[in-house]
Phi, psi and omega in degrees: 000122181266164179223173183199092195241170170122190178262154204302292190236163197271138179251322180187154165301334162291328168286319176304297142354263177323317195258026140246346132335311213270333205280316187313279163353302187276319173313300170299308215292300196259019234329085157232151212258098160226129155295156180250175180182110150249188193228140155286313157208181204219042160349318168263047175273134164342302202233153188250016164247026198270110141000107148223041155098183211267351173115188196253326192296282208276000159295339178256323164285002183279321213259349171278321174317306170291341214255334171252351185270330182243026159063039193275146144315094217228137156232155177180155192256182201216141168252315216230139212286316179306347178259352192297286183324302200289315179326327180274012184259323188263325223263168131269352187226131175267128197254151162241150201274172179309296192276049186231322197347309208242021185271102197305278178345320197281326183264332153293305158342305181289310189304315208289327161320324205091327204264173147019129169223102172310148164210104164290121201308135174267176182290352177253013166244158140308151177286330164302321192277359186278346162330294178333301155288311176292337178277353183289302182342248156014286180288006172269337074170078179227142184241005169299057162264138207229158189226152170235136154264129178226025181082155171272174174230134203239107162061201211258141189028059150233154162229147174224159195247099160284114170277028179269333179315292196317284196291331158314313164277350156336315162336292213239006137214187183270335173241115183274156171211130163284119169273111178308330193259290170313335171300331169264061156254157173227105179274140170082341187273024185224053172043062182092343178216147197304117162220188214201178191203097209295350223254001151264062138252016162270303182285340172325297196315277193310359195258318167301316169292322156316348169271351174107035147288147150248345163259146150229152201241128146269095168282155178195170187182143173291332167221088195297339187286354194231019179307151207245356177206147178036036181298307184295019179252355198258165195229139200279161176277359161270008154249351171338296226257012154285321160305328165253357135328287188299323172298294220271359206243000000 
């Protein structure tokens, strides 16, 4: 069972820390396999005066930094086909953001790297139409793919989850993953800034493993209220490590 946890965009080296302390702790404690994961930047804000992180040259040397001092696995997404090489130097896993799937340049560009290329479902697809995007992979000739479920967009600044998405993209790899957090979001519906409803992100999780997820995504932060980019969606980190309990028992 894989996990994928951290904060939605990088803020500071202390937060990279902290929630990287924690992630380490539960890796030992349970030996199950979490990725760590922030974004350099967060391109896709609400708003254009909205927090998006530190750029990608000083976000990447933050996230090697976490990735050599506590020996973590790192994801982190790519908007534009020109960061897939330097990203890949640092990341192991190239994440493609939602509304990105089918932005052909982008998804070859990440296969061509070699490494892991996450592709997250968008909210205008079917678990079936995700067939697509995985074969730009593929024919790009990298075969490492991973697909995320992430909610549909149900009327205006909502989301609802067909968990049928999950055993559909099964179909087309072997590791599906519930994004547990983005899935309570309610975009845009928080005046210019995202906001969400973090306290169903325990049963999302479980609801998803019963559909046959092996992955889960988790944004977290020690104090999500005071987070600079999607906090009312994230589970605080001293609940973490109750959720994935609740998985792995």
């Amino acid at each position: 069972m894989l996990f994928i946890a951290g904060p939605c965009v990088i803020e500071s080296s202390e937060l990279l820390a902290c929630v990287a302390e924690e992630l380490v702790r539960l890796n030992l404690k349970y030996q199950i396999d979490i990725l760590f994961k922030a974004s350099f930047d967060k391109a896709n804000r609400t708003s254009i005066r909205s927090f998006r992180g530190p750029g990608m040259e000083k976000g990447l040397q933050m996230l090697q930094d976490v990735k050599s001092k506590f020996g973590l696995k790192i994801l982190t997404d790519i908007h534009e086909a020109y960061q897939a090489g330097p990203v890949a130097e640092v990341a192991d896993v190239l994440q493609i953001p939602a509304f990105l799937c089918r932005q052909t340049d982008l998804l070859v560009a990440a296969a061509k790297t070699g490494k892991t290329v996450n592709i997250k479902k968008a909210q205008f697809l079917s678990g079936l139409d995700m067939e697509f995007p995985v074969q730009k992979v593929r024919d790009s000739g990298n075969n490492n793919v991973w697909l995320t479920e992430r909610g549909n967009i149900y009327g205006y600044n909502n989301l609802v989850v067909d968990f049928r998405n999950i055993p559909d993209m099964k179909r087309f790899t072997d590791t599906v993953i519930m994004d547990c957090t983005h899935s309570v979001q309610r975009p845009g519906a928080a005046g210019g800034k995202t906001g969400g409803n973090r306290e169903f992100i325990p049963a999302m999780a479980l609801a998803a493993k019963a559909f046959g997820a092996n992955g889960f995504f988790f944004e977290t932060h020690p104090d999500p209220d005071k987070a600079l980019s999607d906090g009312p969606n994230m589970i605080p980190l001293n609940e973490l490590e109750t959720v994935i309990t609740s998985l792995i028992n």
